[in-house]
C-alpha positions in Angstrom: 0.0 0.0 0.0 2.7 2.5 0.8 4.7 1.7 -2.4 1.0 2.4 -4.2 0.7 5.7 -2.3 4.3 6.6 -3.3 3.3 5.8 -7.2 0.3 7.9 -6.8 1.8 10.8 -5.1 4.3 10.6 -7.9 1.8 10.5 -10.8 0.7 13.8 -9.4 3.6 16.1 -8.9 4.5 14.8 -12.3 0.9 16.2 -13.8 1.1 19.3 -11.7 4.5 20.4 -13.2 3.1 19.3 -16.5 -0.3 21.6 -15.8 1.2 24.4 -14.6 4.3 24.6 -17.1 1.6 24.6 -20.0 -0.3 27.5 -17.9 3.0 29.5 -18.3 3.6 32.8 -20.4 6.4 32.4 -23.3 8.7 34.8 -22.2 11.0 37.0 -24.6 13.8 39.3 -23.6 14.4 41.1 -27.6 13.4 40.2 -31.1 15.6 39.6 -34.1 14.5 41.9 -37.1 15.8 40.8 -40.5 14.8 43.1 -43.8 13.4 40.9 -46.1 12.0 43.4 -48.9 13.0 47.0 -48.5 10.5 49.2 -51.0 8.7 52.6 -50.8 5.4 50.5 -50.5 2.6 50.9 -47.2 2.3 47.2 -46.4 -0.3 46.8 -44.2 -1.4 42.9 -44.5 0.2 39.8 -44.0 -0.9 36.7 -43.8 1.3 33.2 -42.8 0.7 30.1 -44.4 4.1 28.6 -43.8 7.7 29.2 -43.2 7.6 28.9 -47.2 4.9 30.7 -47.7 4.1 34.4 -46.3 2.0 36.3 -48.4 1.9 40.2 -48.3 -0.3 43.2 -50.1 0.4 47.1 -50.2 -0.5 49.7 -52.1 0.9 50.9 -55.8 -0.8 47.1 -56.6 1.7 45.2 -54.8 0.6 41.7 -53.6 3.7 39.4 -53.1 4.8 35.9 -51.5 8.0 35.1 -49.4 8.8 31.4 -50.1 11.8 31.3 -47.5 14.3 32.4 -49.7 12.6 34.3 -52.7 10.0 36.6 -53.4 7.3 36.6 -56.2 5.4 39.8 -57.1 2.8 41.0 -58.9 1.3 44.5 -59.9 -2.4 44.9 -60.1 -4.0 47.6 -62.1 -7.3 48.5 -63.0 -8.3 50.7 -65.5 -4.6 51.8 -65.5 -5.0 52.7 -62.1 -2.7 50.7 -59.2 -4.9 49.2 -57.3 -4.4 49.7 -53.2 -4.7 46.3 -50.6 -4.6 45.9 -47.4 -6.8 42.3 -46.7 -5.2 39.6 -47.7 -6.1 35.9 -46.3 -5.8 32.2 -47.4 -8.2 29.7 -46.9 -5.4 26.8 -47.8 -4.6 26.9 -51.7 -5.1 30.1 -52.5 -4.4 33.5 -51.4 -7.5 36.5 -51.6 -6.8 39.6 -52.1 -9.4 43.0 -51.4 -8.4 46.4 -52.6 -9.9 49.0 -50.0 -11.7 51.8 -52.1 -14.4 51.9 -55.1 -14.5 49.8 -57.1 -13.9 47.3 -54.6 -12.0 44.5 -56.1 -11.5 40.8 -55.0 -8.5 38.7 -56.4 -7.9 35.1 -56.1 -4.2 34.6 -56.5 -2.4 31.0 -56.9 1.3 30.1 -56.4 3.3 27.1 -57.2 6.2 28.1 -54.8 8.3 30.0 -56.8 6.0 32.7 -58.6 2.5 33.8 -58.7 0.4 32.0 -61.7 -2.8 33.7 -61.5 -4.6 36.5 -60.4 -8.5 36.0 -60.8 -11.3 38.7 -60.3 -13.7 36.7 -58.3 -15.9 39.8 -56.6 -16.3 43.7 -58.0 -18.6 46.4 -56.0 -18.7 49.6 -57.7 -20.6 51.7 -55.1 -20.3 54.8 -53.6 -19.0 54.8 -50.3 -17.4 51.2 -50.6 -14.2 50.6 -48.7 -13.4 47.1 -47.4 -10.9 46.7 -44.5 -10.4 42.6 -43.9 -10.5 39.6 -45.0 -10.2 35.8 -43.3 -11.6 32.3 -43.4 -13.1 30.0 -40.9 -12.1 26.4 -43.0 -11.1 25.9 -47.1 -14.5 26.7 -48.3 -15.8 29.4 -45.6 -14.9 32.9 -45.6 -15.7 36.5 -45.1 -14.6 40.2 -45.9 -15.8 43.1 -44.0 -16.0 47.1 -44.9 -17.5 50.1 -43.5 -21.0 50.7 -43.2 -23.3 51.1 -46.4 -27.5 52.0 -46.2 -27.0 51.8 -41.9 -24.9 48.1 -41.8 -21.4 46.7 -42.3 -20.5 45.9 -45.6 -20.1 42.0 -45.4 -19.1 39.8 -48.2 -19.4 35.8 -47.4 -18.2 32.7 -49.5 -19.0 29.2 -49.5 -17.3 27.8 -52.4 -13.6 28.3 -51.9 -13.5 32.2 -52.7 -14.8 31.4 -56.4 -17.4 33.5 -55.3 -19.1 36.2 -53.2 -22.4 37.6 -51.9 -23.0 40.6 -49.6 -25.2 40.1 -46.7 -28.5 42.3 -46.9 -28.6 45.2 -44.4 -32.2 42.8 -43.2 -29.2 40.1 -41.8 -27.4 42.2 -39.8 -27.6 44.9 -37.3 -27.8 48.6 -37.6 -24.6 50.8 -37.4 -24.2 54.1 -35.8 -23.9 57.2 -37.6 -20.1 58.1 -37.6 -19.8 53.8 -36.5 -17.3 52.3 -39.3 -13.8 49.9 -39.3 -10.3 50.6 -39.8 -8.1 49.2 -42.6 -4.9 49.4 -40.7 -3.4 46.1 -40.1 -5.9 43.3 -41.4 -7.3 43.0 -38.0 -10.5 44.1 -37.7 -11.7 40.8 -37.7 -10.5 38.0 -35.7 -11.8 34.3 -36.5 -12.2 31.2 -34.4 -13.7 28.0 -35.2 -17.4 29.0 -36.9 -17.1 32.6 -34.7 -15.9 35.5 -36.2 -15.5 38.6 -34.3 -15.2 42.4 -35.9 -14.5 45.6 -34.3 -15.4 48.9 -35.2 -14.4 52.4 -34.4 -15.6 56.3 -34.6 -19.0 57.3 -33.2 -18.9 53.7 -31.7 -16.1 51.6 -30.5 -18.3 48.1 -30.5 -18.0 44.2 -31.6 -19.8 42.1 -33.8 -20.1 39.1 -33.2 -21.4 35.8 -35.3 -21.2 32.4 -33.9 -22.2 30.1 -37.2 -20.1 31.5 -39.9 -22.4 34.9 -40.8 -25.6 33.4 -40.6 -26.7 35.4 -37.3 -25.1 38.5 -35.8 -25.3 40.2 -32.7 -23.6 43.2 -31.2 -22.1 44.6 -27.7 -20.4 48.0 -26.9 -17.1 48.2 -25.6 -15.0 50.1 -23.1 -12.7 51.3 -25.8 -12.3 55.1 -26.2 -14.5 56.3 -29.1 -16.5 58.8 -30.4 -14.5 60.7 -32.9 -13.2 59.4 -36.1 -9.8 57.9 -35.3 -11.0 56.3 -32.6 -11.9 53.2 -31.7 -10.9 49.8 -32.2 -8.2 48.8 -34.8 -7.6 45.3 -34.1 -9.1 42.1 -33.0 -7.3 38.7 -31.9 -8.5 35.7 -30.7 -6.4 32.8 -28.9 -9.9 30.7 -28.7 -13.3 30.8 -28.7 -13.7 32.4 -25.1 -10.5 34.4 -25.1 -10.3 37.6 -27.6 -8.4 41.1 -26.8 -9.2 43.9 -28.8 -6.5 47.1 -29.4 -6.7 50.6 -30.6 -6.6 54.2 -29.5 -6.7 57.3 -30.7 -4.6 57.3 -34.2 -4.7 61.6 -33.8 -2.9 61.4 -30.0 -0.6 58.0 -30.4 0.6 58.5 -26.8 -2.6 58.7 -25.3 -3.0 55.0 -23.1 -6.3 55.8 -21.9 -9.3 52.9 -22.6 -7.7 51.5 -25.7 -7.1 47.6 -24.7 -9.4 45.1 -23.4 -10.2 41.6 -23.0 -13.2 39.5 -23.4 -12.6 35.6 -21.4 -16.4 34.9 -22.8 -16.7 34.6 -26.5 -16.6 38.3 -27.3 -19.9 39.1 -24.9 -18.3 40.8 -22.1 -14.9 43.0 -22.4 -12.4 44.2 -19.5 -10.2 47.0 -19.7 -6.6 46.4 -19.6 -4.4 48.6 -17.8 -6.4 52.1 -18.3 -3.3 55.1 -18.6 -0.7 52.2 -18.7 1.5 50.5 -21.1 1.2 51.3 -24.6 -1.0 54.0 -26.3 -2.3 53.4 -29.7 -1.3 50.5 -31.9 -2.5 49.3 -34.9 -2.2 45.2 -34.3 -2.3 43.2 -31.6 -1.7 39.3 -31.9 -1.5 36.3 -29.2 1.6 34.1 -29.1 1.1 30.8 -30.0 1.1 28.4 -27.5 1.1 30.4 -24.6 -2.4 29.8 -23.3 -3.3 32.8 -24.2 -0.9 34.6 -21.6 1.8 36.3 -24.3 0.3 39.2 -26.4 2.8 41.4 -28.7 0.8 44.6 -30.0 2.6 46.4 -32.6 2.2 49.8 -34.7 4.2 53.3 -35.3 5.7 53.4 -32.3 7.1 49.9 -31.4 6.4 46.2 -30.9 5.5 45.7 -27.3 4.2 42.4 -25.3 2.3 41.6 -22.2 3.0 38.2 -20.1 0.1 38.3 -18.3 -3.2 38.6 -20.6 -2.4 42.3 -21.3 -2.4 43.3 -17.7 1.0 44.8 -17.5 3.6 45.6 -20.9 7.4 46.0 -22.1 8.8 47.7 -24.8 10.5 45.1 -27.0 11.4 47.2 -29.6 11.0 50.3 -31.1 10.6 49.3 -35.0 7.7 50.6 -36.8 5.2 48.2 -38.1 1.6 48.5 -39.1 1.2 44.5 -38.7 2.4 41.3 -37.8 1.3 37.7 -38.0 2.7 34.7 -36.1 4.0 31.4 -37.7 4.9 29.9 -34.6 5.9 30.6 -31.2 8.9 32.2 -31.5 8.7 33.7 -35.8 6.3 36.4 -37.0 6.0 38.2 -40.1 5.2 42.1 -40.2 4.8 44.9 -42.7 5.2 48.8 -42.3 6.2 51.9 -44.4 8.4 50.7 -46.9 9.7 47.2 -44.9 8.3 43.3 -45.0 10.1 41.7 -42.3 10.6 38.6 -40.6 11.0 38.9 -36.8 12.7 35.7 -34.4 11.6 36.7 -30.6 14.1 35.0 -27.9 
């Protein structure tokens, strides 16, 4: 009996080291930043597929992909003029691309690992007021795109087939905006999917969240604590780490220093948000992102003025570094990928 205890008490201590190492924050003390495209372009999405494949789109019609040693380009015009991105998503074999002003233009672009083949027009919207600020996909044949408002809703664009093509919600399927209420284009992330949820802030008159939990079939809609009311306001990105945990980021774009109400966390799906140390840590930045594998403890939020990170679920933060970067996207624990003014960069956090 006492040798069975001894085995038991063992078993234990064994699992409680193992649970509470995986509860653990991944801690960093600097990040690497290697130049890997150096270009008078506003990049402003990314999106990670793999080590050898990291997709980016800009402005002057740039959409390009970094294939771990190379990069392939392409320069999209329309009607002679350079088209301007800042979506760009993958939904597993090929990448989308959404231009942000009228006509609204969706591209479905495919790569063979050395150079881009195609570049298909699978959606146009030629409308005034059009402007469409993210894209991303919930599985291979799922996905959804999201603008400002149009007729009192969100402009919201759903596929079904793989991206070959895509229908706008009616105003009837969604709920109303506030005047002044609309999104930001800044970094990709005003949208943050997980499983069949999708989550999309907004900014302006309203700093808010809404939320579907079956792919766009039904919405709803909460207010936030986030500061709001005038135009550059608001929220400017989403993440989630799963489906209960989800940290939203923004500020003031005019006053960049200003910390006041511009993070908070939500530990139920999106229904309830927390502020996160009000007139502390960082002021405005245009991305925030969860480390992976971290259990949701590690956060690096990055924009203008620097990449900094939070080890405890946004709580507390350190400056990491003071590069400028309008996004950044993950590829595993310890790599990320970000754009900025004129840079596409991969960054190694130890």
């Amino acid at each position: 009996m006492k040798i069975l205890s001894c085995v038991k008490t063992i078993l234990f201590l064994i699992f409680s080291i193992f649970f509470m190492s995986c509860d653990q924050p991944r801690y960093f003390e600097r990040v690497e930043v290697t130049l890997l495209f150096d270009e008078e372009l506003s990049i402003r999405a990314v999106e990670v597929v793999s080590e050898n494949e990291v997709w980016f789109a800009a402005n002057k019609g740039r959409v390009g992909v970094y294939n771990g040693q190379d990069m392939a380009q392409v320069v999209l015009r329309h009607q002679d003029s350079l088209l301007h991105f800042r979506s760009i998503a993958h939904n597993g074999s090929h990448a989308f691309a959404l231009t942000i002003d009228r006509p609204a233009l969706l591209y479905r672009l495919t790569f063979d690992g050395r150079q881009i083949t195609a570049a298909d027009l699978v959606y146009t919207e030629d409308a005034p007021g059009v402007f469409y600020d993210a894209i991303g996909f919930w599985n291979a044949n799922e996905g959804i795109a999201v603008g400002d408002p149009i007729e009192g809703c969100l402009s919201v664009l759903i596929t079904r087939d793989a991206g070959k093509s895509w229908q706008k919600l009616s105003c009837a399927d969604l709920p109303p905006v506030i005047e002044g209420e609309a999104l930001f284009a800044a970094s990709n992330g005003s949208i943050a999917i997980e499983g069949e949820q999708a989550l999309i802030g907004t900014g302006g008159a309203a700093a808010r969240i809404f939320k579907t939990s079956d792919k766009g079939k039904t919405w709803s809609v909460v207010q936030t604590p986030i500061i709001q009311g005038d135009a550059m306001q608001g929220i400017f990105s989403v993440a989630s780490y799963d489906s209960d945990t989800a940290i939203i980021y923004g500020g003031d774009w005019a006053d960049q220093e200003n910390n006041e109400n511009n993070k908070a966390l939500s530990i139920d799906g999106g229904l309830n948000w927390e502020l996160l140390a009000p007139a502390e840590g960082p002021g405005y930045r245009s991305c925030v992102r969860f480390v992976p594998e971290s259990k949701g403890q590690t956060l690096v939020a990055g924009g203008s003025k620097g990449i900094s990170i939070s080890y405890d679920r946004g709580d507390s933060w350190t400056q990491l570094s003071d590069i400028p970067l309008y996004t950044l996207r993950f590829s595993n624990d310890t790599i990320a990928y970000g754009g900025g003014a004129g840079k596409f960069v991969r960054l190694r956090f130890n």
